[in-house]
HTML snippet that shows the backbone in 3Dmol.js (N, CA, C, O; Angstrom):
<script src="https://3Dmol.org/build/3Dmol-min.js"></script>
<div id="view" style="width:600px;height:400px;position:relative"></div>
<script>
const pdb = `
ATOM      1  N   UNK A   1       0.820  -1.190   0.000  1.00  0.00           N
ATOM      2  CA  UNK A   1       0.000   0.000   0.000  1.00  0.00           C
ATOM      3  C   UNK A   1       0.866   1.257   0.000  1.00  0.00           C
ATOM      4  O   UNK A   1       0.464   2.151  -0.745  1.00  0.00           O
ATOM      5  N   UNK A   2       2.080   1.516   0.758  1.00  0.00           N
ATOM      6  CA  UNK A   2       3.055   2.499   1.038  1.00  0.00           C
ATOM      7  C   UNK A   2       3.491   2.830  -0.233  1.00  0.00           C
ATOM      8  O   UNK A   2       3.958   3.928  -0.536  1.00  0.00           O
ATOM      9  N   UNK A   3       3.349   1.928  -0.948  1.00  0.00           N
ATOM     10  CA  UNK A   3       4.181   1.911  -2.893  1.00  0.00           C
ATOM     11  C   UNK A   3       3.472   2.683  -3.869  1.00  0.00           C
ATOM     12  O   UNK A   3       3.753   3.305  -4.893  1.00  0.00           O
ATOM     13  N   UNK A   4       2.075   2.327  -2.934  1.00  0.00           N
ATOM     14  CA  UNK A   4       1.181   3.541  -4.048  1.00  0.00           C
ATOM     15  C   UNK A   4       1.102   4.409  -3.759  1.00  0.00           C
ATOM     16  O   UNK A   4       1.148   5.337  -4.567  1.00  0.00           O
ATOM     17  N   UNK A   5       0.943   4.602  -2.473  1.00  0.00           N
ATOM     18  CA  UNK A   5       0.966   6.024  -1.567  1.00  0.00           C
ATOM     19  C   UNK A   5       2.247   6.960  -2.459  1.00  0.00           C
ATOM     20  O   UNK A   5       2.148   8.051  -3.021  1.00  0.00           O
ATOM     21  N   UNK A   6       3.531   5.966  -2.305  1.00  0.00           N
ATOM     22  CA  UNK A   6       4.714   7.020  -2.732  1.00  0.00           C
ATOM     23  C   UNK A   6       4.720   7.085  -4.269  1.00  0.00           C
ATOM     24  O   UNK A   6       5.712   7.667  -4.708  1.00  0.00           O
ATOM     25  N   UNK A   7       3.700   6.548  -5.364  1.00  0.00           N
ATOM     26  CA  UNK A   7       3.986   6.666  -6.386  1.00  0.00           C
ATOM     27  C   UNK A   7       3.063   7.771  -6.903  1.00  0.00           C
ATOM     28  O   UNK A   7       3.267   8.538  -7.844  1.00  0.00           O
ATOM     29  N   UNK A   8       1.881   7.682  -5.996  1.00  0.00           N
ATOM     30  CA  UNK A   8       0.996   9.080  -6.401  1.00  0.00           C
ATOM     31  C   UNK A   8       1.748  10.224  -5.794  1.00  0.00           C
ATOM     32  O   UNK A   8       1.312  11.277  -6.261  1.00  0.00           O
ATOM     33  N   UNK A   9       2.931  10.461  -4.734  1.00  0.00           N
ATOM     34  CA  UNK A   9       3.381  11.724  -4.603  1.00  0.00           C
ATOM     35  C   UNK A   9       3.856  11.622  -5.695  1.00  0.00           C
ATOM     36  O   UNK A   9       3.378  12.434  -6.488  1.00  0.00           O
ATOM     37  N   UNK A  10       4.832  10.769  -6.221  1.00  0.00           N
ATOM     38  CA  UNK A  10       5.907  10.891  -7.585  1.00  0.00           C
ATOM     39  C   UNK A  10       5.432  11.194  -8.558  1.00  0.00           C
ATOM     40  O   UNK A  10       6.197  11.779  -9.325  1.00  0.00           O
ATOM     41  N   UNK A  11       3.929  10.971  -9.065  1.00  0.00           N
ATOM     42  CA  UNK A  11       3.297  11.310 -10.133  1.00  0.00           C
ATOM     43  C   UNK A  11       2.979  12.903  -9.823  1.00  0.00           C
ATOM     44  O   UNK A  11       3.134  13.738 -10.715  1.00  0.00           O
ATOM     45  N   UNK A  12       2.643  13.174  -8.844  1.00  0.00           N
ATOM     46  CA  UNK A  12       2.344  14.802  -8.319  1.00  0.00           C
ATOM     47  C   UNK A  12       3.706  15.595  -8.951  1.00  0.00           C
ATOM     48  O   UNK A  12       4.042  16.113 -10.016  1.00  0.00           O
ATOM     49  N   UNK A  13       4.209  15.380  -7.750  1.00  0.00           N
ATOM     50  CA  UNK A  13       5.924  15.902  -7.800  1.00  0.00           C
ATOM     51  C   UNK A  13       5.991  15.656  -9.518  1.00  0.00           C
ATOM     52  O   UNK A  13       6.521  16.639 -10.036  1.00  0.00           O
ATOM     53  N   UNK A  14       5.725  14.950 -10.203  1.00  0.00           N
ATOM     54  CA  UNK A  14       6.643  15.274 -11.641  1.00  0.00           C
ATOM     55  C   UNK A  14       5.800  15.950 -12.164  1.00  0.00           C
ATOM     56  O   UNK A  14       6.346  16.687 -12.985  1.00  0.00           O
ATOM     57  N   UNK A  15       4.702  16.102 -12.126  1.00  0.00           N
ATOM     58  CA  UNK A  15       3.232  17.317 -12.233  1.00  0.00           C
ATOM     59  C   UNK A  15       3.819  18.408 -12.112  1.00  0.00           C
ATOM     60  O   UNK A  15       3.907  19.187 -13.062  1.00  0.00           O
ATOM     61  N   UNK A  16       4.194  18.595 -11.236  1.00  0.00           N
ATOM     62  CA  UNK A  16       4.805  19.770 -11.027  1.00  0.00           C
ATOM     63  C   UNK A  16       5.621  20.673 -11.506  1.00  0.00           C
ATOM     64  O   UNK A  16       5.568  21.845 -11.881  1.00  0.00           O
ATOM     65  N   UNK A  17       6.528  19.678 -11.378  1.00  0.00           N
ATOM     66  CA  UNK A  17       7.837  20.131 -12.116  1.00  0.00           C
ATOM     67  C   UNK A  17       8.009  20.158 -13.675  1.00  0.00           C
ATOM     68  O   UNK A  17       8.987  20.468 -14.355  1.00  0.00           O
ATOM     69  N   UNK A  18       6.300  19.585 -14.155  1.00  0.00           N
ATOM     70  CA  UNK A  18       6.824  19.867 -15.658  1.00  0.00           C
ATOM     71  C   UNK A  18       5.561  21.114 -15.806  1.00  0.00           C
ATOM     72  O   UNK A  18       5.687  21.817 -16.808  1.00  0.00           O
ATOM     73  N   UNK A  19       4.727  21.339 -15.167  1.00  0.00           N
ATOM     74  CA  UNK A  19       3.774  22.448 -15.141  1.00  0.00           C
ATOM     75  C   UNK A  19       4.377  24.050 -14.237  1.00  0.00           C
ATOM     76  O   UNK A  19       3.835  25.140 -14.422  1.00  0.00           O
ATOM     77  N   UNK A  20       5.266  23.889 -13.531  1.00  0.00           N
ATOM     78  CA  UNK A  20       5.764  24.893 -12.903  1.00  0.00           C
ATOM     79  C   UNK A  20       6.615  25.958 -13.186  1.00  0.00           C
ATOM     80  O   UNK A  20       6.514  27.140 -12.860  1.00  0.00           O
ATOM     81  N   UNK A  21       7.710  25.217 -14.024  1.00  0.00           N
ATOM     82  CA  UNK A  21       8.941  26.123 -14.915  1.00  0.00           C
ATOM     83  C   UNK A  21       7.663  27.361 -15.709  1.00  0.00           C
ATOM     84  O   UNK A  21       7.852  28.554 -15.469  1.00  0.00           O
ATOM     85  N   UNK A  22       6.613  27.018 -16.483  1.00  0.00           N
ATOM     86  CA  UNK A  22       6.222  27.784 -17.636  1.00  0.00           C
ATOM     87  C   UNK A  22       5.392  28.976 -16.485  1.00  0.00           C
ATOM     88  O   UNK A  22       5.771  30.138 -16.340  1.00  0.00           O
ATOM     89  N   UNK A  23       4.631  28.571 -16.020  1.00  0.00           N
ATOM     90  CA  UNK A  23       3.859  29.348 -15.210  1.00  0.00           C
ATOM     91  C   UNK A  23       4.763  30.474 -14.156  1.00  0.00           C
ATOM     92  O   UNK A  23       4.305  31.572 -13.841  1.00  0.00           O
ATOM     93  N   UNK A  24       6.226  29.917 -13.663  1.00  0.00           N
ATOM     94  CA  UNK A  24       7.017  31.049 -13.064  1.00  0.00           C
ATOM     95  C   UNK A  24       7.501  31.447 -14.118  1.00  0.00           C
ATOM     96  O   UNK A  24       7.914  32.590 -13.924  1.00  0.00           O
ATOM     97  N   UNK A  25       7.730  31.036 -15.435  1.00  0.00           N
ATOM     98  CA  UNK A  25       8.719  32.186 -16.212  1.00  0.00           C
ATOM     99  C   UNK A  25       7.269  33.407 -17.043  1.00  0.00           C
ATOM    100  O   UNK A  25       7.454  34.451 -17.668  1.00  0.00           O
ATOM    101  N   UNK A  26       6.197  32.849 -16.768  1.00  0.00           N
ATOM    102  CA  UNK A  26       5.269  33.814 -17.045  1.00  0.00           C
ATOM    103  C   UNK A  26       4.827  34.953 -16.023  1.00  0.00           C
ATOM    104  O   UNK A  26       4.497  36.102 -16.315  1.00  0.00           O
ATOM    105  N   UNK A  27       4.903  34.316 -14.623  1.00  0.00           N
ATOM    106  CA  UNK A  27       4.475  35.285 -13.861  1.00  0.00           C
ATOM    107  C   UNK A  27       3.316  35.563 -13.470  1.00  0.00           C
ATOM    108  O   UNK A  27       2.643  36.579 -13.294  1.00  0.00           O
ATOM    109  N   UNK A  28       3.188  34.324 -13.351  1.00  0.00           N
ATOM    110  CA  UNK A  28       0.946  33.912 -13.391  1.00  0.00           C
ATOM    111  C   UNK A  28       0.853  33.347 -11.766  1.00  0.00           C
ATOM    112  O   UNK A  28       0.789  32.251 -11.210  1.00  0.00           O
ATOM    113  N   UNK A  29       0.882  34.529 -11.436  1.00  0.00           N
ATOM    114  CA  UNK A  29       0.563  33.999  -9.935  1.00  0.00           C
ATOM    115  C   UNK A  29      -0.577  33.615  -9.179  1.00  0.00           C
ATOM    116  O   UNK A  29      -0.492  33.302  -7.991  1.00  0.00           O
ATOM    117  N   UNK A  30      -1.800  33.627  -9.918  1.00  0.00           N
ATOM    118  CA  UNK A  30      -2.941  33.089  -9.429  1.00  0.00           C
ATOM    119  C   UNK A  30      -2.803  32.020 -10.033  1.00  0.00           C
ATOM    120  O   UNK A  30      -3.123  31.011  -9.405  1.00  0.00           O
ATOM    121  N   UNK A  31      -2.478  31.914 -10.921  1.00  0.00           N
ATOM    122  CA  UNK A  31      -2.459  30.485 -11.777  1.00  0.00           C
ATOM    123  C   UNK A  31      -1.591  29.380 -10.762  1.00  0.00           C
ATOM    124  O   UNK A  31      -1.836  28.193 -10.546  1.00  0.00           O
ATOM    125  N   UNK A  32      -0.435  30.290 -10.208  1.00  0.00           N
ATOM    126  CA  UNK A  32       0.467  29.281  -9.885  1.00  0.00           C
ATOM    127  C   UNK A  32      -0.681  28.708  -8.157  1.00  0.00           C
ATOM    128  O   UNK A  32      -0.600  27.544  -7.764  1.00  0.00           O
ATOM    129  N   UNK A  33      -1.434  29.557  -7.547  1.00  0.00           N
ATOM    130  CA  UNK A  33      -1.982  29.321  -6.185  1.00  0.00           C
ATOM    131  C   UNK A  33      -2.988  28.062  -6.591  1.00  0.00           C
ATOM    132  O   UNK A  33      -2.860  26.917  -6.157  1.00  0.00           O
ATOM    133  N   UNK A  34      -4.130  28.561  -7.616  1.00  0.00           N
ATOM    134  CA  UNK A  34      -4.806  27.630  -8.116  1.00  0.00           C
ATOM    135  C   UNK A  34      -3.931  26.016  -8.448  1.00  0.00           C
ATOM    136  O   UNK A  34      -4.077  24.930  -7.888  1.00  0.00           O
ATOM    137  N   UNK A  35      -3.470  26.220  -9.017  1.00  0.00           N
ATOM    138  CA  UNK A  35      -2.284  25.416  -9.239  1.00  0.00           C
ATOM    139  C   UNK A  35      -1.968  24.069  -8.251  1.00  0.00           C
ATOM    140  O   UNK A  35      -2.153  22.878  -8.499  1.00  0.00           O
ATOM    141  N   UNK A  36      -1.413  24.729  -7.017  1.00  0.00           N
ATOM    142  CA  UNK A  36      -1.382  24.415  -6.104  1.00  0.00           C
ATOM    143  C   UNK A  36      -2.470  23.436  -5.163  1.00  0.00           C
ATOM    144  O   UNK A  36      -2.528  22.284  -4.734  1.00  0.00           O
ATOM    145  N   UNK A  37      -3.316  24.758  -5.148  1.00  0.00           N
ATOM    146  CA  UNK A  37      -4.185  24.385  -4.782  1.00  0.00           C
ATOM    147  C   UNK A  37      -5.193  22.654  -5.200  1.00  0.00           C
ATOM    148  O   UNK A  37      -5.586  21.680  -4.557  1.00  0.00           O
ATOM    149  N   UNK A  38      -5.222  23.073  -6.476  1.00  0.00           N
ATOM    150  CA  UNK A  38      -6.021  21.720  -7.273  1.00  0.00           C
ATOM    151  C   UNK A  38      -5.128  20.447  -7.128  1.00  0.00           C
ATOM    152  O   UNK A  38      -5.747  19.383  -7.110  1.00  0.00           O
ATOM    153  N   UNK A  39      -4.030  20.403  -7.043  1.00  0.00           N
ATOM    154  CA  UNK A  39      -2.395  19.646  -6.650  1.00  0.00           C
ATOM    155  C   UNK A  39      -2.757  18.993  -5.669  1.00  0.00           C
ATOM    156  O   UNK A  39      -3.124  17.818  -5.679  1.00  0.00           O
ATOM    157  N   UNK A  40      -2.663  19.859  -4.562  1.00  0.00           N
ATOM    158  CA  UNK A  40      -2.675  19.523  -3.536  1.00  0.00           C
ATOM    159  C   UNK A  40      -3.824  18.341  -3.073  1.00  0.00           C
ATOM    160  O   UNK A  40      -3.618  17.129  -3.002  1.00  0.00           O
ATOM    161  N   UNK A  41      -5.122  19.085  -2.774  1.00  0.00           N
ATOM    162  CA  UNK A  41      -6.300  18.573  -2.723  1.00  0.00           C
ATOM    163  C   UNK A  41      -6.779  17.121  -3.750  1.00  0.00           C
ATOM    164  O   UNK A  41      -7.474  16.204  -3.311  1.00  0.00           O
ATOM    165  N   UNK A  42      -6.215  17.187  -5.206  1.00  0.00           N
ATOM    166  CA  UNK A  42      -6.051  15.830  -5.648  1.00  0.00           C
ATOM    167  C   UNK A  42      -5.538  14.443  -5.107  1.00  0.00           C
ATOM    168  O   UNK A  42      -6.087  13.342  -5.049  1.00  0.00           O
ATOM    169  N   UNK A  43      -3.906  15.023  -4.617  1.00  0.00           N
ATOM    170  CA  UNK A  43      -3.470  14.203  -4.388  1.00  0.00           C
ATOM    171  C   UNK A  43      -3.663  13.649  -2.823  1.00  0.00           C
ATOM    172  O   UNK A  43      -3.136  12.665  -2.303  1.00  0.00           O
ATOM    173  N   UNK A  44      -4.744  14.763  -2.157  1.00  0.00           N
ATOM    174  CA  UNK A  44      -5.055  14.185  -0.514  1.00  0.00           C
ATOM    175  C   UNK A  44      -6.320  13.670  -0.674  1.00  0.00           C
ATOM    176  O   UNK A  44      -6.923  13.387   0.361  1.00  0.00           O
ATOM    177  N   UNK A  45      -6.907  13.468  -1.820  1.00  0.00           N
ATOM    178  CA  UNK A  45      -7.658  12.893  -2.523  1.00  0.00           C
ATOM    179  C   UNK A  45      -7.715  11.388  -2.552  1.00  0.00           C
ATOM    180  O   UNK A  45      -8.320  10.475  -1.991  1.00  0.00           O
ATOM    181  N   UNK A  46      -6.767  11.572  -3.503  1.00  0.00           N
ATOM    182  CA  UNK A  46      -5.986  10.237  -3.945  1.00  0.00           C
ATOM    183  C   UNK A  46      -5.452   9.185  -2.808  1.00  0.00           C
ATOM    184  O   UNK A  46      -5.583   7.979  -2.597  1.00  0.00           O
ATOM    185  N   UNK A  47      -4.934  10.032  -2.331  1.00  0.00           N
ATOM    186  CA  UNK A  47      -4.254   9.206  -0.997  1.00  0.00           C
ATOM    187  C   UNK A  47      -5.063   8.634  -0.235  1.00  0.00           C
ATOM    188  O   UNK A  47      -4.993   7.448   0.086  1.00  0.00           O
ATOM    189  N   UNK A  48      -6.093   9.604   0.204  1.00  0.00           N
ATOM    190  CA  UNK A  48      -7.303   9.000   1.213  1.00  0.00           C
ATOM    191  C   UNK A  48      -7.975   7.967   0.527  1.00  0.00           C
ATOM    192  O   UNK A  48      -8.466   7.211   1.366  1.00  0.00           O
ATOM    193  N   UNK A  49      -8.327   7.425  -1.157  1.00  0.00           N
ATOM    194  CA  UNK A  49      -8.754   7.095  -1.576  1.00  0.00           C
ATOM    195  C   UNK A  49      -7.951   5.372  -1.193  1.00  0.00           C
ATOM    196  O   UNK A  49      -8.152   4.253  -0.722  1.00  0.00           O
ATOM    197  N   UNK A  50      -7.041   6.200  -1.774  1.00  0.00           N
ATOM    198  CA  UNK A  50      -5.894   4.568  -1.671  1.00  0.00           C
ATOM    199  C   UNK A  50      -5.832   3.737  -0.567  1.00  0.00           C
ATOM    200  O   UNK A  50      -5.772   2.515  -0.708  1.00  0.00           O
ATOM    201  N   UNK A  51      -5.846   4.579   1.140  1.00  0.00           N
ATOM    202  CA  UNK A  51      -5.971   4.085   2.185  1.00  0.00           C
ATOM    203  C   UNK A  51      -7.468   3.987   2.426  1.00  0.00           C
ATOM    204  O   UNK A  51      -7.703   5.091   2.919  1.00  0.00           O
ATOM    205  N   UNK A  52      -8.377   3.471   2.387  1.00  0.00           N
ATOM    206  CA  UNK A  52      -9.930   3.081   2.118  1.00  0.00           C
ATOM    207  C   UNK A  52     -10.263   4.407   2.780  1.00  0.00           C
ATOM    208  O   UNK A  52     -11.218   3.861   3.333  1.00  0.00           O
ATOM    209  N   UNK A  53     -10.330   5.518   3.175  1.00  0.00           N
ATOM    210  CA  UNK A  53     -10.998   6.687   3.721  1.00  0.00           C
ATOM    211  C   UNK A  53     -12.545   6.681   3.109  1.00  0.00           C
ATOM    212  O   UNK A  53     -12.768   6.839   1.909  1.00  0.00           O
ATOM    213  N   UNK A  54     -13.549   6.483   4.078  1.00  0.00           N
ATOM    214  CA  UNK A  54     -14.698   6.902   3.628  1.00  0.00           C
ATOM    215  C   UNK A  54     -14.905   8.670   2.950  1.00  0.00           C
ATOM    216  O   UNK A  54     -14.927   9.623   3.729  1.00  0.00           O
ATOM    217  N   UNK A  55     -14.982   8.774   2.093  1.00  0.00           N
ATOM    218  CA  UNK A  55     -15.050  10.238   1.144  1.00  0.00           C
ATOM    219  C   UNK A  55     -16.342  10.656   1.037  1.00  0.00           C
ATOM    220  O   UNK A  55     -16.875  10.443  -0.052  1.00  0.00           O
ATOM    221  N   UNK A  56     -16.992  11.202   1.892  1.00  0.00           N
ATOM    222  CA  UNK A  56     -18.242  11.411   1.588  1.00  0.00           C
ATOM    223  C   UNK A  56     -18.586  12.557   0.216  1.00  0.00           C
ATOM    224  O   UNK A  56     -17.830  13.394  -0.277  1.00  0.00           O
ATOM    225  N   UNK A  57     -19.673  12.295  -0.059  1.00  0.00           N
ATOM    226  CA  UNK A  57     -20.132  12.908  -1.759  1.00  0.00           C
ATOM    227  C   UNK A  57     -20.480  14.421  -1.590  1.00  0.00           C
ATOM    228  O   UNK A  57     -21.115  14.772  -0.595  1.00  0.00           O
ATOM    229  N   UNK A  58     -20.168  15.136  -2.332  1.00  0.00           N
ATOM    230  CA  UNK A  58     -20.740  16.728  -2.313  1.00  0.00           C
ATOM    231  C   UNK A  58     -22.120  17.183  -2.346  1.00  0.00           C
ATOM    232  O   UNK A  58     -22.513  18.294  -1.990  1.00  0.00           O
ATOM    233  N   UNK A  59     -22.996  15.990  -2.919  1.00  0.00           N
ATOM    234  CA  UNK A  59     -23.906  16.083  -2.973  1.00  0.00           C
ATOM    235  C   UNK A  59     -25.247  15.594  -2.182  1.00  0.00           C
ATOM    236  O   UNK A  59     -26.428  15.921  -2.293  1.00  0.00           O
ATOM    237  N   UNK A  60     -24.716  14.877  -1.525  1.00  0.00           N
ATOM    238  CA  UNK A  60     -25.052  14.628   0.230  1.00  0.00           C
ATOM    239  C   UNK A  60     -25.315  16.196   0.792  1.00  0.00           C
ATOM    240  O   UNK A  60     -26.417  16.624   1.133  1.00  0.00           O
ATOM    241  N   UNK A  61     -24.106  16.920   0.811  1.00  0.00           N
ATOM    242  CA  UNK A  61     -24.207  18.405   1.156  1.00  0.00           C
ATOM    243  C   UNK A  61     -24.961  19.322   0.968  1.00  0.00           C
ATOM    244  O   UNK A  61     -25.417  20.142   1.764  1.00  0.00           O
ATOM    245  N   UNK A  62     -25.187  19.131  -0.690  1.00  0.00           N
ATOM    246  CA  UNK A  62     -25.808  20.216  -0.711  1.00  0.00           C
ATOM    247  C   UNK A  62     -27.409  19.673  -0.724  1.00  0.00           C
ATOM    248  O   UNK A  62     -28.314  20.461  -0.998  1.00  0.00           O
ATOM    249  N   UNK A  63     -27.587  18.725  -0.509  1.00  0.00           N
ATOM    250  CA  UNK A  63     -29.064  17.810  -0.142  1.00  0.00           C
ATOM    251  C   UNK A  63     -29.668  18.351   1.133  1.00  0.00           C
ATOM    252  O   UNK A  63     -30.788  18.820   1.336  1.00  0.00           O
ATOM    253  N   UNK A  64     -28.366  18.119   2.154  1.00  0.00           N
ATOM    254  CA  UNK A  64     -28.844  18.531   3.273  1.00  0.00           C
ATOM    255  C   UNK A  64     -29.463  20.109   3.490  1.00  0.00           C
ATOM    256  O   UNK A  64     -30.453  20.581   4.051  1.00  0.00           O
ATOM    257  N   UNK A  65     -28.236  20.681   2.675  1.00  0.00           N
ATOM    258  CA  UNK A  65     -28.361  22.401   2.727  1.00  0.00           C
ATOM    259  C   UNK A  65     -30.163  22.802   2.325  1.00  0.00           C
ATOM    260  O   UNK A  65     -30.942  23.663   2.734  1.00  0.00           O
ATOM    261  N   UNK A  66     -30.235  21.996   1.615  1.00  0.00           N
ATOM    262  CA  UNK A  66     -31.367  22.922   0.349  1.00  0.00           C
ATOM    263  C   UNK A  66     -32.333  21.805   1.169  1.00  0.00           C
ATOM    264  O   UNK A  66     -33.381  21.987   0.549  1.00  0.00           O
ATOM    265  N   UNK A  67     -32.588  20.967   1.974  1.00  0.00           N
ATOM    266  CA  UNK A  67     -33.801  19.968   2.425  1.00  0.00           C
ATOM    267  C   UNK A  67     -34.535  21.318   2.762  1.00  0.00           C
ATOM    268  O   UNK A  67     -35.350  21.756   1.950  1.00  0.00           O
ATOM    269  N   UNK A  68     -34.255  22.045   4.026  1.00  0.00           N
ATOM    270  CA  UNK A  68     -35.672  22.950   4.575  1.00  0.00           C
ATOM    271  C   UNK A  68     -36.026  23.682   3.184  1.00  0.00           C
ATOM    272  O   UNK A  68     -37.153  23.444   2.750  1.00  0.00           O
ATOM    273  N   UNK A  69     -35.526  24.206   2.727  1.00  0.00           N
ATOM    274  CA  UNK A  69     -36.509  25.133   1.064  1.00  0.00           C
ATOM    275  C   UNK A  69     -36.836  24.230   0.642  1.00  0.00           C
ATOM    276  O   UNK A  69     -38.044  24.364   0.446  1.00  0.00           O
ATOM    277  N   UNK A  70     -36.393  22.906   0.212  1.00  0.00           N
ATOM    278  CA  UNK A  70     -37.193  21.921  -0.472  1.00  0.00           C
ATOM    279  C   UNK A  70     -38.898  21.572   0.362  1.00  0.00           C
ATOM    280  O   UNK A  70     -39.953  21.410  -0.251  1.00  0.00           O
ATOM    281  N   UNK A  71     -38.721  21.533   1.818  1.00  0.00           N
ATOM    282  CA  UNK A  71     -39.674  21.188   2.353  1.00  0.00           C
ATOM    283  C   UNK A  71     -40.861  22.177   2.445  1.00  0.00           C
ATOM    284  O   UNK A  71     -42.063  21.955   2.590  1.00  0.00           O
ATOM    285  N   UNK A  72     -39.994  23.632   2.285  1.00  0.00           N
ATOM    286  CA  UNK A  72     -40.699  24.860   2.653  1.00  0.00           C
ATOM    287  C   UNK A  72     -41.407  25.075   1.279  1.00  0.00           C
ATOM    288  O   UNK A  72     -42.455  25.693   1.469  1.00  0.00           O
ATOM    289  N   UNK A  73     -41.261  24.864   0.325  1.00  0.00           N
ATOM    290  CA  UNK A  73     -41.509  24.917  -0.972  1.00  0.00           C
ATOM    291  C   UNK A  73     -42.795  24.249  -1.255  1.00  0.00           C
ATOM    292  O   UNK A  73     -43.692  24.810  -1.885  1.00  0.00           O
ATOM    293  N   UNK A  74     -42.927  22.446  -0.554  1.00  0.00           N
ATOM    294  CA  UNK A  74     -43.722  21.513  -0.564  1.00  0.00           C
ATOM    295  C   UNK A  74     -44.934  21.849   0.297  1.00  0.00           C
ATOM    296  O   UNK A  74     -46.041  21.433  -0.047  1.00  0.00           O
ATOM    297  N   UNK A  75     -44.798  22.504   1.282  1.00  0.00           N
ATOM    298  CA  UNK A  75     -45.800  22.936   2.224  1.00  0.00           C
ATOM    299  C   UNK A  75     -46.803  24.192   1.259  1.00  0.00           C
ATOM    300  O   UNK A  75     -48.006  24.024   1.057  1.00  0.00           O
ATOM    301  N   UNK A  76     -46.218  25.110   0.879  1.00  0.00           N
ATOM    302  CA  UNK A  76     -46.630  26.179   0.136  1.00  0.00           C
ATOM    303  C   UNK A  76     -47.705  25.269  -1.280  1.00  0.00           C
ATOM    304  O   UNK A  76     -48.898  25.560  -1.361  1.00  0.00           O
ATOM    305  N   UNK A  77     -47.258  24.512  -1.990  1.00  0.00           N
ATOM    306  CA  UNK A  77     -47.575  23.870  -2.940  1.00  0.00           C
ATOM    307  C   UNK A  77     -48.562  23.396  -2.534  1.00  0.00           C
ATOM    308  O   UNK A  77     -49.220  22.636  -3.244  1.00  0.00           O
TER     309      UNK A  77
END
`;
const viewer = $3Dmol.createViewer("view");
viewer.addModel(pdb, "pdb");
viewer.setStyle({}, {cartoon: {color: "spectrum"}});
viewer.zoomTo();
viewer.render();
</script>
């Protein structure tokens, strides 16, 4: 399991390093945060994925969020 763990950093890490040179010699600094950002979160993604982490769905979320207007909606109707 440790083998995949270290091969999805290695796949990151070379992500990087072949997406990074162009973006600092441009000077795209939101690009480079975003960047980062999407990087990052993939690969803690990935990882959690690899070690069985239950990942709950986004859309669970926003189910819950929007239930009372859904209900408030149904009452009105």
């Amino acid at each position: 399991m440790w083998w995949k763990i270290l091969s999805m950093v290695a796949v990151s890490g070379l992500m990087a390093v072949v997406e990074l040179p162009s973006l600092l010699k441009k000077n795209q600094k939101k690009e480079i945060v975003i960047f980062w950002t999407l990087l990052g979160t993939g690969t803690a993604i990935s990882i959690a994925m690899i070690l069985h982490v239950q990942i709950p769905n986004p859309a669970d979320g926003i189910m819950i969020l929007y239930r009372p207007v859904s209900d408030w909606i149904d009452k009105i109707l």
